[in-house]
C-alpha positions as CSV (number, residue, x, y, z in Angstrom):
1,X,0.0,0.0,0.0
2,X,1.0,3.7,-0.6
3,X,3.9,5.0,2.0
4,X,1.4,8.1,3.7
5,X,4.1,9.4,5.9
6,X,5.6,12.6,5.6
7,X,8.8,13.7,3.9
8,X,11.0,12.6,6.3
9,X,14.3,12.4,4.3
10,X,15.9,13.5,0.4
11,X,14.0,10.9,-1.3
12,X,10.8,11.6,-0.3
13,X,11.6,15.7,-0.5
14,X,12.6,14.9,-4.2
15,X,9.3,12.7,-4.7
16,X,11.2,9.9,-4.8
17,X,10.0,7.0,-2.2
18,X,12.4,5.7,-0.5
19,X,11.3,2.0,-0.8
20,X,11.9,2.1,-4.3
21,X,14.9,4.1,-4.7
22,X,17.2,1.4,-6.2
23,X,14.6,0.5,-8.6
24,X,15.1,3.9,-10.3
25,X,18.9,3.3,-10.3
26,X,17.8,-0.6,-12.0
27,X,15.6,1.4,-14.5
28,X,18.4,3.2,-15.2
29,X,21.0,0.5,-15.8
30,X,18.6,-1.6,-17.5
31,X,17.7,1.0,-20.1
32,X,21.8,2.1,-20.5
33,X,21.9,-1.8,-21.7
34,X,18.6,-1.9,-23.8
35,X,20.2,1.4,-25.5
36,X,23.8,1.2,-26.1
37,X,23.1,-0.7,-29.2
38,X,20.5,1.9,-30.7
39,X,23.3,4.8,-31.7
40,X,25.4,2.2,-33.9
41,X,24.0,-0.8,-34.8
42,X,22.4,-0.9,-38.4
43,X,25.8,0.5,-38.8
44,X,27.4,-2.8,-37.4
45,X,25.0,-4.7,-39.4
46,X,25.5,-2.4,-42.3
47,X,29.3,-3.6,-42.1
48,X,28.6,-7.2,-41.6
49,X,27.0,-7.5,-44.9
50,X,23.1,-7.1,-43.9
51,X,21.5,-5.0,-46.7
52,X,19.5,-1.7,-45.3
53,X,16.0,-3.2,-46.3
54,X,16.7,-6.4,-43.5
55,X,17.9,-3.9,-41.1
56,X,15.0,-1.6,-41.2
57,X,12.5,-4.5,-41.0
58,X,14.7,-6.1,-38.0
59,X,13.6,-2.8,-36.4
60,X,9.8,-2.8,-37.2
61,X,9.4,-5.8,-35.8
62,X,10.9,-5.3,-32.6
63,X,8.5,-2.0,-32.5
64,X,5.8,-4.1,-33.2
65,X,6.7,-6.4,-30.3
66,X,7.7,-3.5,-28.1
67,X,4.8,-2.1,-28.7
68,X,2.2,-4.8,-28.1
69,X,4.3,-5.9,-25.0
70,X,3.8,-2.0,-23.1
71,X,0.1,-2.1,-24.1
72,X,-0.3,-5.5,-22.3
73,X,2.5,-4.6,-19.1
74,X,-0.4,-3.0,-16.7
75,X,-2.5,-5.8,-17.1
76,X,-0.2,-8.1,-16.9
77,X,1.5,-6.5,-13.5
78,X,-2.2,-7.1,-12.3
79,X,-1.9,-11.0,-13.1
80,X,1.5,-11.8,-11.6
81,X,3.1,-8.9,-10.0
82,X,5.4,-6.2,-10.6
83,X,8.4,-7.8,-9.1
84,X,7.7,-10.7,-11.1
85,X,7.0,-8.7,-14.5
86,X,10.6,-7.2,-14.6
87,X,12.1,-10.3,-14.1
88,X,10.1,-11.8,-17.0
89,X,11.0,-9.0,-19.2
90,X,14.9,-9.6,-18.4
91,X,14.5,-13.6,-18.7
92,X,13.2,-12.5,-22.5
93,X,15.4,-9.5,-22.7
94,X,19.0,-11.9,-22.3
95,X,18.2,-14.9,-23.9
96,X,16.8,-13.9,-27.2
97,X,19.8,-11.3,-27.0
98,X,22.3,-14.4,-26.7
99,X,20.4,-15.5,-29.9
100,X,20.4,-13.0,-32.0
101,X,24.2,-12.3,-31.6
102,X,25.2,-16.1,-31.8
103,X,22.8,-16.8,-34.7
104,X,21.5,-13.9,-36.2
105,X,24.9,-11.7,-36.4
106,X,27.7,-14.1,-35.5
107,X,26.0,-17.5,-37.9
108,X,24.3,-14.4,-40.8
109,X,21.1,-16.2,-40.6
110,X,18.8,-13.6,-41.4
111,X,15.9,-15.6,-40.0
112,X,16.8,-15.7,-37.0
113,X,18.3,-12.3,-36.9
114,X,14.7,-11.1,-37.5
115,X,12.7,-13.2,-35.6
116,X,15.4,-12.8,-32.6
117,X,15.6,-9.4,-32.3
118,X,11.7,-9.0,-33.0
119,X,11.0,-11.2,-30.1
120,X,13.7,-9.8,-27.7
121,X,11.5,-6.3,-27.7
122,X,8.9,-7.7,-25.8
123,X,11.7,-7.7,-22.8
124,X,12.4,-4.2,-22.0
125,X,8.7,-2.7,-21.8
126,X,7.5,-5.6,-19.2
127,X,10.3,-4.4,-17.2
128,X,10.3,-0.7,-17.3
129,X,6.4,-0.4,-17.3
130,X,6.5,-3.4,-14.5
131,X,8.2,-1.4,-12.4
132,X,6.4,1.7,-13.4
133,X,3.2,-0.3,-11.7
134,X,5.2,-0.6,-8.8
135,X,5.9,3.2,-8.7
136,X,2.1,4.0,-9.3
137,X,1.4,1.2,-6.1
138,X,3.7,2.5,-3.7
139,X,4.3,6.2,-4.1
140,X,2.0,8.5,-1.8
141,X,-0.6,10.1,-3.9
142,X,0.0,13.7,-3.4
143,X,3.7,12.7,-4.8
144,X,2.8,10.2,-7.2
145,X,3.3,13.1,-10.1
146,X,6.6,13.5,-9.0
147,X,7.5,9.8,-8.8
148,X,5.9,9.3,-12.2
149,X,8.7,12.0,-13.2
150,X,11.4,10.5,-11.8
151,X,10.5,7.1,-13.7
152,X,10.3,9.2,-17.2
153,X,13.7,10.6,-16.0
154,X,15.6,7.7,-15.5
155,X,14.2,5.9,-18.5
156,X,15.1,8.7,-20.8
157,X,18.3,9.1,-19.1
158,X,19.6,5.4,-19.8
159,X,17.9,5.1,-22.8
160,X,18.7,7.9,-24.9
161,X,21.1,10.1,-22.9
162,X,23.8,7.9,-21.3
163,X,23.3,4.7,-23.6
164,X,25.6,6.5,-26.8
165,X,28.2,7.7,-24.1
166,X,28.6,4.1,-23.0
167,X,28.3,2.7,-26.6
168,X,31.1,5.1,-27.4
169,X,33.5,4.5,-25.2
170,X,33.1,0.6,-25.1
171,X,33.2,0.5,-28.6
172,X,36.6,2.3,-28.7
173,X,38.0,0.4,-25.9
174,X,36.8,-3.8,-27.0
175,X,35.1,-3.2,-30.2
176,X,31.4,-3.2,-31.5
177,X,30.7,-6.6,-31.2
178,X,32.1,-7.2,-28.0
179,X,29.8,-4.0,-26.8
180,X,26.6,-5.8,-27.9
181,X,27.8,-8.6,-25.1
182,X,28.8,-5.9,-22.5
183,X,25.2,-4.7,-22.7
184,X,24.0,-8.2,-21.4
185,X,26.2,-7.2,-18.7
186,X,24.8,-4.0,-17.7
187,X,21.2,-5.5,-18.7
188,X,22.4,-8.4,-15.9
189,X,23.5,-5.3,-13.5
190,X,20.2,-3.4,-13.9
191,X,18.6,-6.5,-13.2
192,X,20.4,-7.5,-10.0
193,X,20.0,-4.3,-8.4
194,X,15.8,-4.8,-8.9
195,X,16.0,-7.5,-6.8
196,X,17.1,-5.7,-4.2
197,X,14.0,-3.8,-4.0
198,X,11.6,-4.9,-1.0
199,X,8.8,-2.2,-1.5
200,X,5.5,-3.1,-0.9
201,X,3.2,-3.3,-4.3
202,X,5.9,-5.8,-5.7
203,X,3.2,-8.8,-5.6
204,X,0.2,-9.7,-7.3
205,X,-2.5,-7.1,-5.8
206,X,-5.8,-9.2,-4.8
207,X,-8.1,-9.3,-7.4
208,X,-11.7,-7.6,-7.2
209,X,-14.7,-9.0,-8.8
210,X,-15.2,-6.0,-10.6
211,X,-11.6,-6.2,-12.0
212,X,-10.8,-8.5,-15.5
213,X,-7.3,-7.5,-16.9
214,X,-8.5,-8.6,-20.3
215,X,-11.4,-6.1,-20.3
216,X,-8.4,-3.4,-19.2
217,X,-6.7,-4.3,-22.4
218,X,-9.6,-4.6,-25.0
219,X,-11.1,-1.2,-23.7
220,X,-7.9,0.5,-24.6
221,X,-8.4,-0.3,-27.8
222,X,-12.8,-0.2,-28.2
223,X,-11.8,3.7,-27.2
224,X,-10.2,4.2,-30.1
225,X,-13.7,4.4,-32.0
226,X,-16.0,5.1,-29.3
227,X,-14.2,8.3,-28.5
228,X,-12.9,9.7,-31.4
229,X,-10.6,12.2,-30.1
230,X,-8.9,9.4,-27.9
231,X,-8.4,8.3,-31.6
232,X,-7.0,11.4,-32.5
233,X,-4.3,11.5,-30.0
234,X,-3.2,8.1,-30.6
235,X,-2.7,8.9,-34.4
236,X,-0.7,12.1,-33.1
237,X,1.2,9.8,-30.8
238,X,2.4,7.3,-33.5
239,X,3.3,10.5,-35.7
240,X,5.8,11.7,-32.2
241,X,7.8,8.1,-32.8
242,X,8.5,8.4,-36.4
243,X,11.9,10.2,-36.2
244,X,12.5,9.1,-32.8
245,X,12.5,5.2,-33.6
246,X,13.5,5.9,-37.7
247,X,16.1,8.2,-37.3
248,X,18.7,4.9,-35.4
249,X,17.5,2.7,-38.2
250,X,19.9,4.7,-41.1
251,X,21.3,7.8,-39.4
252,X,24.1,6.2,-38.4
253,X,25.1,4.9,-41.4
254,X,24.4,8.3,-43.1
255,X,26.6,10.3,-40.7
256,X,29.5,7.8,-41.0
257,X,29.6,6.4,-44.5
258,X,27.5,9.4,-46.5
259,X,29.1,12.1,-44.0
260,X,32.8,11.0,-43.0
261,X,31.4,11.5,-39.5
262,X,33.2,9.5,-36.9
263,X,31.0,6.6,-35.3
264,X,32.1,8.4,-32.0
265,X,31.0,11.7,-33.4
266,X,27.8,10.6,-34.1
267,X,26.9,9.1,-30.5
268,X,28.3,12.5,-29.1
269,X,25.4,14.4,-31.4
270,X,23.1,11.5,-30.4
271,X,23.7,11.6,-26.7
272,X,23.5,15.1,-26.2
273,X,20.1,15.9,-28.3
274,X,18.4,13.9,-26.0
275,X,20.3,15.0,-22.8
276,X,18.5,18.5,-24.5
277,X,15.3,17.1,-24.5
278,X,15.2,15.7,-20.6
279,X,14.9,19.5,-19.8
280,X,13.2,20.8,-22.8
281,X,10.3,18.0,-21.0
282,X,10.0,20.1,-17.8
283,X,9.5,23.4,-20.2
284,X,7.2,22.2,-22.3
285,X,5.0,21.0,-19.3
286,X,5.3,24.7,-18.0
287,X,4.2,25.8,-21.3
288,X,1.4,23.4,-21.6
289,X,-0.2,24.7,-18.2
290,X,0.1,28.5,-19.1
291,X,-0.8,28.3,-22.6
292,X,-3.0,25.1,-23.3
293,X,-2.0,21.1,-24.1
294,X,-3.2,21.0,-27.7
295,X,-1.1,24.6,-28.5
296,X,2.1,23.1,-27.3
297,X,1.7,19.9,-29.2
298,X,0.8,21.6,-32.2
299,X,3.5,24.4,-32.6
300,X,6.2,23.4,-30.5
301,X,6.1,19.1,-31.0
302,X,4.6,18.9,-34.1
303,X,5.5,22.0,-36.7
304,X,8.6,22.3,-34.6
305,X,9.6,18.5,-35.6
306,X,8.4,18.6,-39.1
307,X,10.9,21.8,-39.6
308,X,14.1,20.4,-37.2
309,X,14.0,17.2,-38.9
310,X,13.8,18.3,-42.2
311,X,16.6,20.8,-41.2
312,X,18.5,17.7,-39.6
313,X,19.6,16.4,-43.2
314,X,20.4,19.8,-44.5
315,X,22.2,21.1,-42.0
316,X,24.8,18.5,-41.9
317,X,24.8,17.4,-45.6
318,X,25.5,21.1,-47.1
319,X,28.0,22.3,-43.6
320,X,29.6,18.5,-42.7
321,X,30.0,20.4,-39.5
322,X,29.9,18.4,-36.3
323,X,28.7,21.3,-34.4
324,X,26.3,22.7,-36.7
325,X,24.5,18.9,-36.9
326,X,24.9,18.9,-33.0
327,X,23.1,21.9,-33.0
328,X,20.6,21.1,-35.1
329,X,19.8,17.9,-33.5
330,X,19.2,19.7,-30.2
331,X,16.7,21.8,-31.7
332,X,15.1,19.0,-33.1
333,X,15.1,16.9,-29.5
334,X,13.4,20.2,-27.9
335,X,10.8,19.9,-30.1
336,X,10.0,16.3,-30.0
337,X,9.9,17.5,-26.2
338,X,6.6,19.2,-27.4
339,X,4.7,15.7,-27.3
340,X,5.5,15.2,-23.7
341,X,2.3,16.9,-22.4
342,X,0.0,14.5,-23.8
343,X,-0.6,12.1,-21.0
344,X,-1.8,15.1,-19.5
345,X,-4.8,15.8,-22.5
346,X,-5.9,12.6,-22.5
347,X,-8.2,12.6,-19.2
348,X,-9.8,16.0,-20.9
349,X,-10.5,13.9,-23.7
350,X,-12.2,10.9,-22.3
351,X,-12.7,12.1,-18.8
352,X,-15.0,9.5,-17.7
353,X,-13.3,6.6,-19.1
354,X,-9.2,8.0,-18.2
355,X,-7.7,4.6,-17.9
356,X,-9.2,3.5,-21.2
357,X,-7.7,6.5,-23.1
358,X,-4.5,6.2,-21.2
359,X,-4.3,2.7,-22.8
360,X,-5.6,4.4,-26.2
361,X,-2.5,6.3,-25.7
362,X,-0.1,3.3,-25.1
363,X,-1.3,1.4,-28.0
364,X,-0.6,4.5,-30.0
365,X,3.0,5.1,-28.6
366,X,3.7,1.6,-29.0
367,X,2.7,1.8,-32.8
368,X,4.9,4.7,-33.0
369,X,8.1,2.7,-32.2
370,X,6.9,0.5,-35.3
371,X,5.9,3.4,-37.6
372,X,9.3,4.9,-37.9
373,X,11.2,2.0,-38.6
374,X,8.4,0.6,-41.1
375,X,8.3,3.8,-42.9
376,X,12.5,3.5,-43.7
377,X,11.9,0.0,-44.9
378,X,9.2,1.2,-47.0
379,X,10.8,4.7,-48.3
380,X,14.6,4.8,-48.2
381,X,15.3,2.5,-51.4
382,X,13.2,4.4,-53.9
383,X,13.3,7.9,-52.3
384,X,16.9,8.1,-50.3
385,X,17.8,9.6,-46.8
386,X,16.4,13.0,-47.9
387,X,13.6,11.5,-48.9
388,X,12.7,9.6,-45.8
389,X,13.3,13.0,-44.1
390,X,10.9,14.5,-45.9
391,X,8.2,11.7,-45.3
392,X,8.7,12.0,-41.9
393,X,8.6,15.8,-42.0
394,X,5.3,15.8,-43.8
395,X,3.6,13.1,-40.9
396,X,4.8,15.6,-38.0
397,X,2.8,18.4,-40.7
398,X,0.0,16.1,-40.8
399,X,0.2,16.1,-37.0
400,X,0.0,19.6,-36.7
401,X,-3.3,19.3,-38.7
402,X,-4.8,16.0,-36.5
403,X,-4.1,18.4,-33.4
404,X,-6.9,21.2,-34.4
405,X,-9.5,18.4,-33.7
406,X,-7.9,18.0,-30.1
407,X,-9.5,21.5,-28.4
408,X,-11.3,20.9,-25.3
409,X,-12.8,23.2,-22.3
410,X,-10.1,24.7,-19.9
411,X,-8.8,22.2,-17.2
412,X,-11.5,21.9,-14.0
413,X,-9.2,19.3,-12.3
414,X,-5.8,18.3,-12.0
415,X,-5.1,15.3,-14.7
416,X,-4.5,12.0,-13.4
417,X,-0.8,10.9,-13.0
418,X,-0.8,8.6,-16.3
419,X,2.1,6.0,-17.4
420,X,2.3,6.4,-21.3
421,X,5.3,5.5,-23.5
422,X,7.8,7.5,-23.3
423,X,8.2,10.7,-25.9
424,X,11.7,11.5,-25.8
């Protein structure tokens, strides 16, 4: 049950609670390993003789799986427990890792490359929105916004902030295939440090007549047509993932073969336009209270994106400048920021039926990690990298559009502490 003490030391000041304080550092750790591979490896594959169209669809089906596995993690928490969850999500996470490098890279079966690496992304959402559960369970209500941040912030932090550094320096100190094992090992690290959590909520919660964690699932996606706005937003939310989950599927081989840019170059401008966007987060929350959800997420998310991503093949092609592309990455990372008030519009949208459109919202984030890859597999061949920046500029455009059919009335309450997929 919820700690309702007071504050009575730095974690629970912070909004952390104190029960579950190494489970943010596990989040961490687990994510630094789930990521290191993202900055450089269609790159790798690139190298080891895997043509760009088997690549790209390696990485639309582990959206795909990623995706359907965060849609099902609440329910699923419900059914066997948090604690329990994460560990699942590891078990899946390391041994269809060992396969795909053994078989898939190492062997060059491209079956099992696919299918490997498609299955091993149901790991990582059942344990980061496992212990996100666990969060939601055991932090006190009045700072369950806060802890909710805190999860976002260590998730983004070892995803897409820290995950390049440690890419970069393992790969220039054992190599690039030696740092896909090394990520097993910080995967392994993450993992052993969640067992050390003993906070209350871990367990499967006792279950109410009046609960069915099917029913949770199928009304996040009955929603979708029942309320059409709820439909809306998911659209939008797919459109937020495009770049995000396209951009590692051929940017790094642009930047390094197209560009001359060093691999360690690149993880530096990857690295640091998402260490941009963990603060750009907090502003465009501050924005989105002062001058309304649907505004931000218009202007700032999606015209911002559609011009910074555009502006993100330019900028380096014509300059070749490291700092000019780092630059322009940035912006583009504080715009994708733009998205990040959405969990927030969706109990204005549906406000009788919040969990539903918070799953609405899920499915459509989890779809997003799909989208983007799918899109290169489907565009880069006939229409190039410019090309595929342009597709992807014209969705966020299209975004901007599907946003004017997301007004609603002036906030009356404060909006329920939601867990959606991450948006940068």
């Amino acid at each position: 049950m919820p700690d309702l003490g007071a504050p009575k030391n730095l974690f629970d000041r912070i909004g952390i609670p104190k029960s579950l304080a190494t489970g943010y550092l596990a989040l961490a750790l687990f994510m630094i390993g789930d990521g290191v591979e993202q900055g450089y490896l269609s790159a790798f594959l690139t190298d080891e003789g895997f043509s760009a169209g088997r690549i790209a669809l390696m990485f639309t089906l582990y959206g795909v799986t990623a995706g359907i596995s965060a849609w099902m993690a609440a329910a699923l928490s419900d059914v066997i427990g948090p604690r329990r969850l994460m560990l699942a999500g590891a078990a899946i996470w390391v041994v269809f890792h060992v396969l795909f490098v053994t078989l898939g890279v190492l062997e060059h079966v491209e079956v099992l490359l696919l299918a490997c690496y498609g299955l091993r992304g149901f790991g990582y959402p059942l344990f980061a929105y496992g212990f996100l559960m666990w969060v939601i369970r055991t932090a006190r209500p009045q700072r369950l916004g806060m802890a909710v941040g805190w999860f976002w912030f260590a998730y983004i932090a070892g995803f897409s902030t820290l995950s390049p550094l440690v890419a970069k320096a393992s790969i220039a100190a054992i190599g690039p295939l030696p740092t896909l094992w090394a990520a097993m090992c910080v995967i392994a690290a993450g993992t052993a440090v969640a067992l050390t959590v003993r906070a209350p909520g871990g367990d499967r919660p006792p279950v109410r007549a009046d609960e069915n964690p099917l029913r949770s699932l199928l009304t996040g996606v009955s929603i979708l047509w029942q309320e059409p706005k709820v439909a809306v937003a998911g659209v939008v939310r797919v459109i937020n993932g495009v770049s995000q989950f396209g951009f590692p599927v051929f940017l790094p081989v642009y930047f390094t073969r197209s560009l001359d840019f060093s691999l360690g170059d690149w993880l530096t401008i990857y690295s640091v336009m998402y260490m941009v966007n963990l603060g750009c987060n907090l502003l465009a929350g501050y924005w989105s209270d002062r001058y309304g959800i649907s505004p931000v997420v218009r202007w700032m998310g999606c015209a911002g994106c559609a011009v910074t991503t555009v502006a993100f093949y330019y900028v380096p092609t014509t300059t070749h400048s490291f700092w000019l592309s780092l630059l322009t990455g940035c912006l583009f990372c504080a715009c994708l920021a733009g998205f990040s008030p959405m969990s927030a519009l969706m109990p204005l949208l549906a406000p009788r039926r919040t969990g539903a459109a918070m799953a609405g919202l899920n499915l459509g984030a989890g779809l997003g990690t799909a989208a983007g890859p799918a899109l290169v597999s489907l565009c880069l061949t006939p229409l190039g990298v410019e090309g595929v920046m342009w597709v992807f500029g014209a969705c966020y455009a299209l975004g901007a559009a599907l946003t004017l059919f997301l007004r609603v009335a002036p906030r009356t309450r404060e909006p329920v502490p939601g867990g959606e997929l991450p948006v940068g």
